[in-house]
ZAMARGU-4260 file (C-alpha; in steps of 0.2 Angstrom, whole numbers, plus 5000, padded with zeros to 4 digits):
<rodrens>
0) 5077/5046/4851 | 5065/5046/4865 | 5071/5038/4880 | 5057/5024/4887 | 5053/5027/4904
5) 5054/5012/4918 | 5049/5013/4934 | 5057/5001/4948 | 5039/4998/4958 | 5021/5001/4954
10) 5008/5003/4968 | 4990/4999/4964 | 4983/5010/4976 | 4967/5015/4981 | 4963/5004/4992
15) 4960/5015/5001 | 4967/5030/4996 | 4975/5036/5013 | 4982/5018/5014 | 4992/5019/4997
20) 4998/5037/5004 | 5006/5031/5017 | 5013/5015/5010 | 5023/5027/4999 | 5028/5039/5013
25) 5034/5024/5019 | 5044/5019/5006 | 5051/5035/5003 | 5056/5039/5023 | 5066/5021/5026
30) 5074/5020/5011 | 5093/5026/5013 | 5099/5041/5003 | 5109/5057/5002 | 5101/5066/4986
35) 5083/5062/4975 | 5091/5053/4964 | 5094/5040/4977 | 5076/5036/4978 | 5068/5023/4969
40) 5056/5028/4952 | 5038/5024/4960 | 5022/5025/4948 | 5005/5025/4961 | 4989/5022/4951
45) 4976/5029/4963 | 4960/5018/4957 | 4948/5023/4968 | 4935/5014/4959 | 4942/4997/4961
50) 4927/4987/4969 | 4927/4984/4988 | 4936/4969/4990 | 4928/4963/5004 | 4910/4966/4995
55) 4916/4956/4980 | 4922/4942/4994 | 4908/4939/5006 | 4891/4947/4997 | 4896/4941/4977
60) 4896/4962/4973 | 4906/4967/4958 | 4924/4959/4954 | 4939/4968/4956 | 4951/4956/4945
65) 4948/4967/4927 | 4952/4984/4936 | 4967/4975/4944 | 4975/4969/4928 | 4971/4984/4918
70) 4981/4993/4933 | 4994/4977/4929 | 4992/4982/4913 | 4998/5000/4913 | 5011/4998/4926
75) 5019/4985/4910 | 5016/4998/4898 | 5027/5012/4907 | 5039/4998/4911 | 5038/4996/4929
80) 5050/4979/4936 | 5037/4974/4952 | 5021/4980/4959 | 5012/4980/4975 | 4993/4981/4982
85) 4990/4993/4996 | 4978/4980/5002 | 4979/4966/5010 | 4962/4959/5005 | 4966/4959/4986
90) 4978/4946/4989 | 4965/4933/4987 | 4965/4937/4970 | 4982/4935/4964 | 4979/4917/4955
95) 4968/4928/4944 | 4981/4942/4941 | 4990/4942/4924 | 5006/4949/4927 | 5018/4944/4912
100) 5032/4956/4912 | 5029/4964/4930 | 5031/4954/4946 | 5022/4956/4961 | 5030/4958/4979
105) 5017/4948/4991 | 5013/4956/5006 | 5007/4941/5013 | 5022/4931/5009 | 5033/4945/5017
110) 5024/4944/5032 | 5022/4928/5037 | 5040/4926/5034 | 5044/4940/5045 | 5033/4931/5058
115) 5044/4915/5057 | 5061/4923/5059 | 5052/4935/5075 | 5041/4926/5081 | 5044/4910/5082
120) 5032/4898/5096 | 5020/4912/5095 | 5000/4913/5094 | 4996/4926/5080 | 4981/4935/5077
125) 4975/4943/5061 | 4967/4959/5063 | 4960/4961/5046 | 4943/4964/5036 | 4931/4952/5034
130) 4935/4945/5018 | 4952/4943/5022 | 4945/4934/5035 | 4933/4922/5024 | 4944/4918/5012
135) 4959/4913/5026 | 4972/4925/5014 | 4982/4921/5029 | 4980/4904/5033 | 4981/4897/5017
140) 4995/4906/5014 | 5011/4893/5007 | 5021/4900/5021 | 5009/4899/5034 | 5012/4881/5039
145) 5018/4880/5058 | 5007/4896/5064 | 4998/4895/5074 | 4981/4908/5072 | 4970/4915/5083
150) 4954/4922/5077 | 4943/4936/5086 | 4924/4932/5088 | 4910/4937/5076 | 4907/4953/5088
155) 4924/4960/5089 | 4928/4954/5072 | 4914/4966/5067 | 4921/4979/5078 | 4936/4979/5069
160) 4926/4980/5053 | 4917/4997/5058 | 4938/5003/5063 | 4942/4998/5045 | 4927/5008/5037
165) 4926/5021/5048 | 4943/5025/5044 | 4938/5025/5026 | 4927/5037/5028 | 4937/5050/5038
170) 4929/5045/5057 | 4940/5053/5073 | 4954/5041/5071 | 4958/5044/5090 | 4943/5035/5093
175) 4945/5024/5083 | 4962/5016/5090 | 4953/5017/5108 | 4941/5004/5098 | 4954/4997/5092
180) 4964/4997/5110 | 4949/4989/5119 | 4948/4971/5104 | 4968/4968/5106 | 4966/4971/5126
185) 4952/4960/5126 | 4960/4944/5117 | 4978/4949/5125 | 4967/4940/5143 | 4963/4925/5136
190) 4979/4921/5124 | 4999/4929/5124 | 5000/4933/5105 | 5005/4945/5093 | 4993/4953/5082
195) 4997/4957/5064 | 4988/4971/5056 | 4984/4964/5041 | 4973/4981/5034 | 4983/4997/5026
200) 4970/5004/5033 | 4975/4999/5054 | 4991/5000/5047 | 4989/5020/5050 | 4987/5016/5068
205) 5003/5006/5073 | 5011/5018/5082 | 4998/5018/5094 | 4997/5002/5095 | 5014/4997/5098
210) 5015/5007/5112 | 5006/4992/5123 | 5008/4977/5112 | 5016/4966/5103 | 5013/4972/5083
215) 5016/4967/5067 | 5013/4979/5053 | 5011/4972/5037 | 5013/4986/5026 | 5030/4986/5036
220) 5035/4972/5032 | 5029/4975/5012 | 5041/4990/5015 | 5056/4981/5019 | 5055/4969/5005
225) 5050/4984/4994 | 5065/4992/4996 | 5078/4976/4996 | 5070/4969/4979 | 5070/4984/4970
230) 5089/4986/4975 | 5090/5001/4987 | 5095/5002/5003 | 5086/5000/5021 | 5089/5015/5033
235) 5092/5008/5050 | 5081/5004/5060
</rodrens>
């Protein structure tokens, strides 16, 4: 008898590709364990040729819905108990998904709960792409009552754009985070709030960033409820 294979979480990655890397480095590095058989069974579909979210959003390109849900679909096959998107963007489709037998862990949920519990009396601003931006995957968020969200101008917001695609394309990532550096430094003048790094693909640059200011990563916090949901244990912290 041939024993079915099931996987604890999916990852519909490529999104960008870089981004689904290190979400599950991440995974892998704060999970608790003493041997590999303590770390959770992880399928990542790298689908590089899921249509540009942001694209699909602002300038009615091609929908990335079917390519999602027959990634959905696959991860149901193999028998996987929840999946994730390494993107932050995508989640403005998720009333479109058709997930029957897989759940989904939202990384937009996770955050904004994470800001409530932190952050409380706080200004937040969402470092994001553009579509996240237009289609307020934030602010319409059921958990988003109560926040108070600052939003960068249409110049810098476009500065943060070219961070994202450079990135995507393999740029000098130290000058990008001086880019980077110079939008949060700008909008830290006029207003004392946190910035939530709400792209996988800024998420490769928290470290930097959390040298100087007040950041929260949401490919972190997607971590952290990663882990706890699927039953395994957080390292400390």
């Amino acid at each position: 008898m041939t024993r079915k294979t099931t996987y604890d979480l999916g990852i519909i990655g490529g999104m960008g590709s870089e981004a689904s890397v290190e979400l599950y480095s991440r995974i892998i590095n704060n999970t608790r364990h003493s041997c590999d058989q303590e770390h959770m069974k992880i399928c990542v579909l790298n689908n590089s040729s899921i249509p540009d979210r942001t694209k699909c959003i602002i300038d009615g390109d091609e929908n990335p819905v079917p390519y999602l849900n027959e990634a959905i679909e696959d991860l149901e096959k193999i028998g996987a108990k929840y999946f994730v998107m390494a993107c932050n963007t995508a989640h403005k489709f998720i009333d479109e998904l058709k997930n029957k037998k897989v759940e989904l862990i939202n990384m937009i949920d996770e955050t904004l709960l994470f800001v409530k519990d932190k952050y409380k009396n706080r200004k937040v601003c969402v470092l994001s792409t553009n579509g996240t931006i237009f289609s307020n995957v934030y602010h319409h968020n059921k958990f988003a009552e109560g926040i108070d969200f600052v939003y960068l101008d249409f110049e810098k917001q476009n500065q943060i754009m070219n961070a994202i695609n450079d990135t995507k394309s393999g740029a000098n990532k130290a000058e990008i985070i001086e880019s980077i550096l110079e939008i949060i430094e700008s909008v830290s003048k006029q207003s004392n709030c946190i910035f939530i790094l709400a792209c996988t693909e800024l998420s490769l640059y928290q470290k930097g960033l959390r040298e100087k200011y007040t950041v929260v990563d949401a490919m972190d916090c997607l971590v952290d409820a990663i882990i706890k949901k699927c039953g395994y244990r957080l390292k400390d912290k």
